[in-house]
C-alpha positions as CSV (number, residue, x, y, z in Angstrom):
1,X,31.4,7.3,84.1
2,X,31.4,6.2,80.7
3,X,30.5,2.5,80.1
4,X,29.6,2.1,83.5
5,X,26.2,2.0,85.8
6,X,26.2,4.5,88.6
7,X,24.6,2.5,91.6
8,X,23.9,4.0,95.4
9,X,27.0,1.9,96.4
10,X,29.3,2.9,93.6
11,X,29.9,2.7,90.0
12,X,29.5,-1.3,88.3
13,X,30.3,-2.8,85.1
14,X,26.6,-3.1,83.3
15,X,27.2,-6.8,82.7
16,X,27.2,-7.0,86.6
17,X,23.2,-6.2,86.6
18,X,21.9,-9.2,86.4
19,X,17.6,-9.5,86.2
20,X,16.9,-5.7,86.6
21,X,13.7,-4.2,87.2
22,X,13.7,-0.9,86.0
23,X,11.0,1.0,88.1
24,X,10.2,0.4,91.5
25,X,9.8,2.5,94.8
26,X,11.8,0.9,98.4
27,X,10.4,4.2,100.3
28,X,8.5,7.0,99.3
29,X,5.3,9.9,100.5
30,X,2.6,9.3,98.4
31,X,-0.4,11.4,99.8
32,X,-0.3,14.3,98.1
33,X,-2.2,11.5,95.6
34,X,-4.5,11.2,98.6
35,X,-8.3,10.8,96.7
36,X,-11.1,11.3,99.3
37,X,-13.5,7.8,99.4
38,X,-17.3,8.4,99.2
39,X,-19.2,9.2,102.2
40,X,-20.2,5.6,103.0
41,X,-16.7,4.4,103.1
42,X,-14.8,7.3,105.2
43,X,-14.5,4.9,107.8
44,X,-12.1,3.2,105.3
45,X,-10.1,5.9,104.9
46,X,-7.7,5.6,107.8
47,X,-8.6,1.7,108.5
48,X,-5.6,-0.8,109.2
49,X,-5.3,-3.6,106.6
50,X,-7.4,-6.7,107.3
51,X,-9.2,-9.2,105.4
52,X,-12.2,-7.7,104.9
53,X,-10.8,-4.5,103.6
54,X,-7.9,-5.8,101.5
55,X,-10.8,-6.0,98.3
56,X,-11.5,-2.6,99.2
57,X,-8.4,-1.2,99.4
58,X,-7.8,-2.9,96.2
59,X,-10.4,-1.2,94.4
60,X,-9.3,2.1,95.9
61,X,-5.9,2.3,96.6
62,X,-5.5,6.2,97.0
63,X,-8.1,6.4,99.1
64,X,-6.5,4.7,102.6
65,X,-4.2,6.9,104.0
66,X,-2.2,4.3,105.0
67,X,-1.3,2.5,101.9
68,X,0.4,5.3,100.3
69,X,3.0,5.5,103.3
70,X,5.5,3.1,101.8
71,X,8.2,4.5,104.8
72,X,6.9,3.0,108.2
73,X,9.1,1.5,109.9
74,X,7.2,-1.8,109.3
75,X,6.7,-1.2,106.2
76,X,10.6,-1.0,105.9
77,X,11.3,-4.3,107.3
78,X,8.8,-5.8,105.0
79,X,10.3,-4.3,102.0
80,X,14.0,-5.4,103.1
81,X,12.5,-8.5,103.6
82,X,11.0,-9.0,99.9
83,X,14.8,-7.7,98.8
84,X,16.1,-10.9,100.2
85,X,13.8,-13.2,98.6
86,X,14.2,-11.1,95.3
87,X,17.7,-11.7,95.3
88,X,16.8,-15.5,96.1
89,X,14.6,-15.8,92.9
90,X,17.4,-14.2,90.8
91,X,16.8,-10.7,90.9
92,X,20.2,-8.4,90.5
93,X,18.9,-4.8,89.8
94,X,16.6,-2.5,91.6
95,X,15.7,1.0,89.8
96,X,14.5,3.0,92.3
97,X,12.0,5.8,90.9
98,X,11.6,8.1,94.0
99,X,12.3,11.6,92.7
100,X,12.2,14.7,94.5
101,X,9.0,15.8,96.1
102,X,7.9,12.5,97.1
103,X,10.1,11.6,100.1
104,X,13.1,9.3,98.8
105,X,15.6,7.8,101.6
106,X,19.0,6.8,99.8
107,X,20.3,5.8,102.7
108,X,17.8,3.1,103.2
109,X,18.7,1.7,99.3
110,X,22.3,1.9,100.6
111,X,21.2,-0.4,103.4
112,X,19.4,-2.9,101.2
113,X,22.3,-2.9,98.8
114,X,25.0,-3.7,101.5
115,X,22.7,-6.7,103.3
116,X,21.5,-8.0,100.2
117,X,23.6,-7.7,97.1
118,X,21.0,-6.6,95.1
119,X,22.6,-3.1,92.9
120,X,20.0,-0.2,93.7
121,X,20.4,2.6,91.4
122,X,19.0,6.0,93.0
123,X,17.1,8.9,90.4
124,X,17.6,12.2,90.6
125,X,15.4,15.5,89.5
126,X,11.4,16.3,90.2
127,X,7.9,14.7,90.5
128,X,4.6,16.1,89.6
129,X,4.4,19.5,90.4
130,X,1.1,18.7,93.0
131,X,4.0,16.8,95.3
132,X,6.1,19.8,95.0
133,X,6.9,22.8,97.9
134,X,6.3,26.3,97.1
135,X,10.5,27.2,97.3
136,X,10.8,24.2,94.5
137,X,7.7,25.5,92.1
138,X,9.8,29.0,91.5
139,X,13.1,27.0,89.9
140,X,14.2,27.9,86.8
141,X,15.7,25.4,84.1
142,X,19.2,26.1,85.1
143,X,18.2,25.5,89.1
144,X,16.7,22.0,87.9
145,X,20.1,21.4,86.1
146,X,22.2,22.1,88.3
147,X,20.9,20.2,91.3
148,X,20.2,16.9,89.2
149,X,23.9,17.1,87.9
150,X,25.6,17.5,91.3
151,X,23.2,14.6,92.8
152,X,24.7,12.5,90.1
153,X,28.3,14.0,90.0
154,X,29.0,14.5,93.5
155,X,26.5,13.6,95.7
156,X,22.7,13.4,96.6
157,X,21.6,16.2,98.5
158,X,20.4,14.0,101.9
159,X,23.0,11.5,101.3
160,X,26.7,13.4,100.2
161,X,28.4,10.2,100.0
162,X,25.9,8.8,97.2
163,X,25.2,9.3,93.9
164,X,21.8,9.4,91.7
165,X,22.4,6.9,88.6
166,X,19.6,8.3,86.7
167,X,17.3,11.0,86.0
168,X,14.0,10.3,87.1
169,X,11.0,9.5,87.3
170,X,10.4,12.6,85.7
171,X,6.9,13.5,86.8
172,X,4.6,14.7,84.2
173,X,0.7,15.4,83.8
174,X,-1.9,16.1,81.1
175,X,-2.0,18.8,80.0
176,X,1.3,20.0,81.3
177,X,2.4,22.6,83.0
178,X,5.0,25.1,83.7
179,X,6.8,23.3,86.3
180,X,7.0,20.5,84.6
181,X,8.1,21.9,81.3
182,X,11.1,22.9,83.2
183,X,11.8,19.6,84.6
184,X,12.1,17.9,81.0
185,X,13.8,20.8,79.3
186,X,16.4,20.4,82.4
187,X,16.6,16.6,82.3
188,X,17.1,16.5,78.5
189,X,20.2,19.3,78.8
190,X,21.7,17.6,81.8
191,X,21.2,14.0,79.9
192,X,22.9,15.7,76.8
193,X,25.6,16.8,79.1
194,X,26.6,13.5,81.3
195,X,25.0,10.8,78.8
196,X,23.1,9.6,81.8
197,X,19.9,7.3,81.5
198,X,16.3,8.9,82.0
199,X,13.0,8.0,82.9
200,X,9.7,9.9,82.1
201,X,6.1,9.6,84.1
202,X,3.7,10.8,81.3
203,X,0.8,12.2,81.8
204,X,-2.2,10.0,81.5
205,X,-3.4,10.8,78.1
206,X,-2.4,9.1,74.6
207,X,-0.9,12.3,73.4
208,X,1.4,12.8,76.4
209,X,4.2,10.9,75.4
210,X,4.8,12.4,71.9
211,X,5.0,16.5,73.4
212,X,7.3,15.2,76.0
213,X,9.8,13.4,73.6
214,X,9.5,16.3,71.6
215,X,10.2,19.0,74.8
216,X,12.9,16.5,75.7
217,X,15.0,16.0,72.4
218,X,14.4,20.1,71.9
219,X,16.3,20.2,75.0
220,X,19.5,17.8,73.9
221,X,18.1,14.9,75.4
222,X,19.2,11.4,73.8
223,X,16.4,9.2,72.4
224,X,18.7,6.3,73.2
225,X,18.9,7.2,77.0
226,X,14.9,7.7,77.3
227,X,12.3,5.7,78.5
228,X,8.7,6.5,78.3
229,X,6.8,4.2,81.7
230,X,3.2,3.5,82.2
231,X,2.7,2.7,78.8
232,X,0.5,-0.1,80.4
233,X,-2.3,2.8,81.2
234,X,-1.1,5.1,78.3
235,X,-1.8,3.5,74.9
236,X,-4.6,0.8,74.5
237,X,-4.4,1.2,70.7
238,X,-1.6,-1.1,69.7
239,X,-1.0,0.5,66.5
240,X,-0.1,4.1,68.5
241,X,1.9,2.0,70.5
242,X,4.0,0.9,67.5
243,X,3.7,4.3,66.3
244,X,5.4,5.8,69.2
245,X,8.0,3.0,69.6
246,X,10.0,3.4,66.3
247,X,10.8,6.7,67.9
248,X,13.6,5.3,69.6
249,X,13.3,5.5,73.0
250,X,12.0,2.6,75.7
251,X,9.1,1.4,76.4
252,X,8.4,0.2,79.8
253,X,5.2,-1.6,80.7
254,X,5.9,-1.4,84.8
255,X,2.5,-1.9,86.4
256,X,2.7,-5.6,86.4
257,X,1.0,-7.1,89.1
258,X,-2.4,-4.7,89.1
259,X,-5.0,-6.8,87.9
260,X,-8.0,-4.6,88.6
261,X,-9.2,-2.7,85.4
262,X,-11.1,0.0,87.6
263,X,-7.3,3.0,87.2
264,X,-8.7,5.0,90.3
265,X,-6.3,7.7,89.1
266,X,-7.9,7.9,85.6
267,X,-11.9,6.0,85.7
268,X,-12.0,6.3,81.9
269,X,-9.0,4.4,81.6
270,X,-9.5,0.5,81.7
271,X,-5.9,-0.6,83.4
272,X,-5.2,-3.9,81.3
273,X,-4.3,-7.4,83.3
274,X,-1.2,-8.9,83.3
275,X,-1.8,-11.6,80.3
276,X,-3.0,-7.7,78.6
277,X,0.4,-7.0,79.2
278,X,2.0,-9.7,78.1
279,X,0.0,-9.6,75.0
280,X,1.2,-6.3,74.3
281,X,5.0,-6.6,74.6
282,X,4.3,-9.8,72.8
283,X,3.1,-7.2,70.1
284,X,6.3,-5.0,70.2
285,X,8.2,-8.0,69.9
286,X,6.7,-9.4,67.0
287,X,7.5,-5.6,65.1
288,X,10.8,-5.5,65.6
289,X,11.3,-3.7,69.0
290,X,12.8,-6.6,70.9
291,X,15.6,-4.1,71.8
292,X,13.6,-1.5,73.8
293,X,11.3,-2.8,76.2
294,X,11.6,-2.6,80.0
295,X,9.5,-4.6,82.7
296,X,8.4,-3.7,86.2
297,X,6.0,-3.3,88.8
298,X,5.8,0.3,89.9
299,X,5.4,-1.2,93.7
300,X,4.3,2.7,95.5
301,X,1.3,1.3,97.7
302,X,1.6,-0.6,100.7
303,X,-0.9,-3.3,99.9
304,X,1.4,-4.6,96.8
305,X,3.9,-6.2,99.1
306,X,3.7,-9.8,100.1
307,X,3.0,-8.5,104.1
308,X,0.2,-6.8,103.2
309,X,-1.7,-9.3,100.7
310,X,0.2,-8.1,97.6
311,X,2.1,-9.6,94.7
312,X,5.2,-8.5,95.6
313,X,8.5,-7.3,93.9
314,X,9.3,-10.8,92.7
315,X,6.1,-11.4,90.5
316,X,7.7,-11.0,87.6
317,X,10.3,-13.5,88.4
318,X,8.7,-15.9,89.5
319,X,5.2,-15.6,87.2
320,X,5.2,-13.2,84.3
321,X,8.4,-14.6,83.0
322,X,7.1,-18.4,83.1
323,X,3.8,-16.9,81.5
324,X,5.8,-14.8,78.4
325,X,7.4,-17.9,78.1
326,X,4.1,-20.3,77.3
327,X,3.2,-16.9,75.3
328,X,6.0,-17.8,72.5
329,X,8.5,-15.0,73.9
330,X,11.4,-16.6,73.4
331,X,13.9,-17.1,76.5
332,X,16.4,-15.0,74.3
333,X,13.9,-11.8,74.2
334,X,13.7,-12.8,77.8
335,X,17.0,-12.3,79.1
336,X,17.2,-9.1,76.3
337,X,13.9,-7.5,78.1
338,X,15.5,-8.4,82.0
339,X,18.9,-8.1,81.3
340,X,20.6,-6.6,78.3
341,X,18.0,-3.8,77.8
342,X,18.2,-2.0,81.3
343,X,22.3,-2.6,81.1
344,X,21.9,-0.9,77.8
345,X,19.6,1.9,78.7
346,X,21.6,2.4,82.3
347,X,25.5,2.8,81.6
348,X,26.4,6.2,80.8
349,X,27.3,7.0,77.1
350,X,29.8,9.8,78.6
């Protein structure tokens, strides 16, 4: 697999990638996030989406049962949908950031893949350990290894004939805990084994990201094959940000497309705005870290799809990337951010 990028439908030369974005969810479970609304807006909690919730819902997107069921069947054909028109706009790549304990459905990226021509690129290993079953919480290290390496050797297990391209998202919290020690100590051995990419969820704290790089690279894992996501609701200071970045690894700012501050996950976080974001990578840019940033969107709620009143997987395409643009990012760091980054950070380096 060296040199190459390992997608659901077989392996492809990284060149072949085209505009990737490099986190994203096509189907996935997400109410085990479930956060109860106050008492006078229960009634919400289970409500369809209309206009005079959408603001709402907005506002509190883990609190209607319903958006965090990105696998209805409706919700399905919407999503396929969206891949058609992101392949219109000049999307290529689709990294798709369901991990185990939240529900993934290869076979539907296969589907997407085949009707669309859009490369899908499937992650193996463990969410949070909240999402997780009580059989999965008792794995050791070398369980953890062992089933992320066959699901990106041989085969996923719910889909044989397909392979994982990635490790990820690697779901962490703050502080951490057991569980999730073992997940990075067992993606950073299996990454030092294969040379496969990986992609960490941090927990939501500004000292997250440093223990995990450290439990990571502790483990064998390669800096180079790393990136650190949701650095958007991570580091406000743009100094740590810096800091952190001449690590080595990626940085990924992949919540484009949430433009209310209120983070209903984390209240005394203020979640920054898109031109925030811009701002930022504009930052990282200007300090010499062209070379390792990632963009995307993070879509896991129903109500950030075009159907359902959303932005939609092809914001970036067809807004942030104009708006970067009149920003004085250059169409070269562009095409590096879209294009040769995520080839980079996605072909196997054995």
């Amino acid at each position: 697999m060296k040199g190459k990028v390992q997608t659901v439908c077989g392996l492809v030369e990284p060149s072949s990638l085209g505009r990737t974005l490099t986190h994203e969810h096509l189907y996935m479970d997400f109410g085990d996030i479930f956060l109860p609304a106050k008492p006078e807006d229960k009634p919400l909690e289970a409500s369809d989406f209309t206009l005079a919730n959408l603001g709402w819902i907005r506002q509190n997107p883990y609190s209607n049962k319903k958006n965090l069921q990105l696998n209805s069947t409706e919700v399905m054909a919407a999503v396929m949908r969206e891949m058609e028109q992101f392949k219109k706009y000049g999307g290529g790549t689709i990294v798709e950031n369901t991990s185990f304990g939240i529900k993934r459905n290869v076979n539907f990226m296969h589907d997407i893949s085949m009707k669309h021509g859009v490369n899908i690129v499937a992650g193996a290993g463990y969410y949070l350990m909240v999402t997780q079953k009580k059989e999965t919480l008792g794995l050791s290290v070398e369980d953890m290894a062992n089933t992320i390496t066959h699901e990106l050797t041989t085969g996923c297990k719910d889909a044989p004939h397909i392979k994982c391209g990635f490790i990820g998202e690697i779901g962490c919290s703050f502080p951490l805990n057991e569980f999730e020690r073992k997940s990075i100590q067992a993606s950073g051995e299996t990454q030092e084994s294969l040379g496969c990419p990986v992609m960490i969820h941090p927990g939501r704290h500004p000292s997250a990201p440093e223990e995990i790089f450290r439990i990571y690279t502790e483990s064998g894992g390669d800096v180079k094959k790393m990136v650190m996501g949701h650095l958007d609701r991570t580091f406000n200071d743009v100094e740590a940000l810096s800091e952190f970045a001449s690590l080595g690894t990626f940085c990924e700012y992949d919540l484009f497309g949430i433009e209310t501050s209120h983070y209903q996950l984390e209240t005394s976080t203020d979640m920054p705005s898109d031109a925030q974001r811009i701002q930022r990578i504009k930052h990282l840019v200007d300090n010499g870290f062209e070379d390792k940033i990632l963009i995307a969107h993070d879509i896991h709620t129903v109500h950030r799809l075009e159907a359902y009143g959303g932005h939609g997987f092809c914001h970036i395409l067809k807004n942030i990337v104009p708006k970067m643009l009149h920003r004085g990012i250059s169409n070269e760091v562009v095409d590096k951010i879209l294009i040769s980054n995520p080839s980079d950070w996605l072909s196997f380096s054995k």
